[in-house]
C-alpha positions as protocol buffer text, in pm:
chain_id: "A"
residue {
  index: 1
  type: UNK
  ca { x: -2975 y: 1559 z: 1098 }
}
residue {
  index: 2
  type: UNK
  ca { x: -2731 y: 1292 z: 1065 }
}
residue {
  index: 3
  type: UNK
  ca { x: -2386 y: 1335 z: 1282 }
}
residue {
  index: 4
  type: UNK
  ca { x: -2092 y: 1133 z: 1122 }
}
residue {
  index: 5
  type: UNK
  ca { x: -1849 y: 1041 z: 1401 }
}
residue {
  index: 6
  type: UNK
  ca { x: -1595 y: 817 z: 1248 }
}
residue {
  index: 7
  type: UNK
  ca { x: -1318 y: 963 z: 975 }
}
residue {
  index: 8
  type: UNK
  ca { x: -1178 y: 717 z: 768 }
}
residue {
  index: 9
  type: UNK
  ca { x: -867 y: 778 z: 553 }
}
residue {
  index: 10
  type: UNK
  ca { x: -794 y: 505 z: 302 }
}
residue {
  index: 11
  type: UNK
  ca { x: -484 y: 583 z: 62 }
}
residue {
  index: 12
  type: UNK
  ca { x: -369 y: 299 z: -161 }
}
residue {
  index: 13
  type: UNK
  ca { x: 13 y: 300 z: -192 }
}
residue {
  index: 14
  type: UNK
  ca { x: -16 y: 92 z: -503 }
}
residue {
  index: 15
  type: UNK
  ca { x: -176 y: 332 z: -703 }
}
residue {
  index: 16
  type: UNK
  ca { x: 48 y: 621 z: -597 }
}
residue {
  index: 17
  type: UNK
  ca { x: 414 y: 352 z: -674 }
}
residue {
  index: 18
  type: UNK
  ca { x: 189 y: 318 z: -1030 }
}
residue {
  index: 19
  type: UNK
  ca { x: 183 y: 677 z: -1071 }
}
residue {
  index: 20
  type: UNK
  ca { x: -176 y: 695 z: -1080 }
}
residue {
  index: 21
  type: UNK
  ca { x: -274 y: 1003 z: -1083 }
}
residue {
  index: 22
  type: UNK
  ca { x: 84 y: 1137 z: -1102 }
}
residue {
  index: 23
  type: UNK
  ca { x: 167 y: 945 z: -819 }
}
residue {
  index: 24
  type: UNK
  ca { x: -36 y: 1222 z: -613 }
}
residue {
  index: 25
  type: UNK
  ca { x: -76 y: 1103 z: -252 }
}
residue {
  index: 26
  type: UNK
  ca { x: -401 y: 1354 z: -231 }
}
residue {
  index: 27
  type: UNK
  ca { x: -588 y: 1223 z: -524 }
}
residue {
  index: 28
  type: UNK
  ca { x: -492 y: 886 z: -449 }
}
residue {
  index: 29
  type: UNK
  ca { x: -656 y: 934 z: -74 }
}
residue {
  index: 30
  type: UNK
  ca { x: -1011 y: 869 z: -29 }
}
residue {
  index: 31
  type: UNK
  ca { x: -1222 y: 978 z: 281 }
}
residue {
  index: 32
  type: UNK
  ca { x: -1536 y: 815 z: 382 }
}
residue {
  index: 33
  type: UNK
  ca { x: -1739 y: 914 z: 711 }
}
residue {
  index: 34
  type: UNK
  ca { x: -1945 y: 665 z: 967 }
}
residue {
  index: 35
  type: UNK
  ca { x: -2211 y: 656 z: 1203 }
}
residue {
  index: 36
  type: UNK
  ca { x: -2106 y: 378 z: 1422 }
}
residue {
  index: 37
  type: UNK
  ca { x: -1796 y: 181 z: 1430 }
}
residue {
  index: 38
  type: UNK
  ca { x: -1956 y: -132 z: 1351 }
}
residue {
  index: 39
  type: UNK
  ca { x: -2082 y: 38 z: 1041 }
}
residue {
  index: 40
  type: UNK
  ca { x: -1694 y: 100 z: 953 }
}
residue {
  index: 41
  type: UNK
  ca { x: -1635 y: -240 z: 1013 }
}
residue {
  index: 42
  type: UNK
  ca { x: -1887 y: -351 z: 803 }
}
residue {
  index: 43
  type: UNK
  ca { x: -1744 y: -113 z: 503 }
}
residue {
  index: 44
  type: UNK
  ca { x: -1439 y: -243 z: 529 }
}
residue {
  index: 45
  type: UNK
  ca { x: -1523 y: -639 z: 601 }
}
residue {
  index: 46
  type: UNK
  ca { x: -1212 y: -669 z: 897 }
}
residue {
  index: 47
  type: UNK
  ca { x: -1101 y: -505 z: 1243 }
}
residue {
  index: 48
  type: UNK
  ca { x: -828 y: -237 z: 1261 }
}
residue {
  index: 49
  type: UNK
  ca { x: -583 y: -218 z: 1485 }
}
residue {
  index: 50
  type: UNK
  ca { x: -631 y: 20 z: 1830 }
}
residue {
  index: 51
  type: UNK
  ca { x: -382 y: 283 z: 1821 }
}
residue {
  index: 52
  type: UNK
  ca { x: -370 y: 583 z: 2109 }
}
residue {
  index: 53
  type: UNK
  ca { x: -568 y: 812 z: 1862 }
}
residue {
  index: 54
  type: UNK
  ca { x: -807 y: 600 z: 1704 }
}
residue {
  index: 55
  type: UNK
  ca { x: -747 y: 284 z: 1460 }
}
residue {
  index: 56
  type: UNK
  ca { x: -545 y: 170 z: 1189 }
}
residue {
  index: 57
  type: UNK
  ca { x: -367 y: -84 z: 957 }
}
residue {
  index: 58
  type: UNK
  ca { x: -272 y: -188 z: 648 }
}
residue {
  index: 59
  type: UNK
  ca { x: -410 y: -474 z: 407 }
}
residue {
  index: 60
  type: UNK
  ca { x: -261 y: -506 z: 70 }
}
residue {
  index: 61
  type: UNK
  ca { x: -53 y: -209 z: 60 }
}
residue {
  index: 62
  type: UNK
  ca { x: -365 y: 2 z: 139 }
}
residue {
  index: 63
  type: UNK
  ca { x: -292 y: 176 z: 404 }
}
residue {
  index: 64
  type: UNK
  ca { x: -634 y: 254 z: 694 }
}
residue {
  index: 65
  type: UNK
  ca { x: -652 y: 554 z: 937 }
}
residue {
  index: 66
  type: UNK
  ca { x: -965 y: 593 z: 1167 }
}
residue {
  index: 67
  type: UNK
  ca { x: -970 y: 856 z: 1384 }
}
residue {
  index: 68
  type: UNK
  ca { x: -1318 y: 1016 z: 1582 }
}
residue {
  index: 69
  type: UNK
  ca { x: -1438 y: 1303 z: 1498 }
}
């Protein structure tokens, strides 16, 4: 059985300014779930930032929220 610990929310602001979608924040979020966290680093190809609940950042108006499950 495989135990995901890692949540990552990735919503990309450019779609939702575009309208994409209706502009929909919701549909214009995507979730993904990790292992490890050098498994999320590997996904994403860069460190984010340590925050008090987990990580985040932003990188091209897409905006990155980690948080531990």
């Amino acid at each position: 059985m495989t135990v995901f610990k890692w949540h990552l929310r990735i919503t990309n602001w450019n779609d939702i300014q575009a309208k994409k979608y209706g502009g929909d924040i919701y549909c214009n979020t995507r979730i993904e779930w990790f292992i490890t966290l050098d498994d999320v680093w590997d996904f994403l190809g860069f460190k984010l930032k340590k925050q008090k609940t987990g990580y985040s950042g932003i990188k091209d108006n897409v905006e990155y929220v980690l948080t531990r499950v």
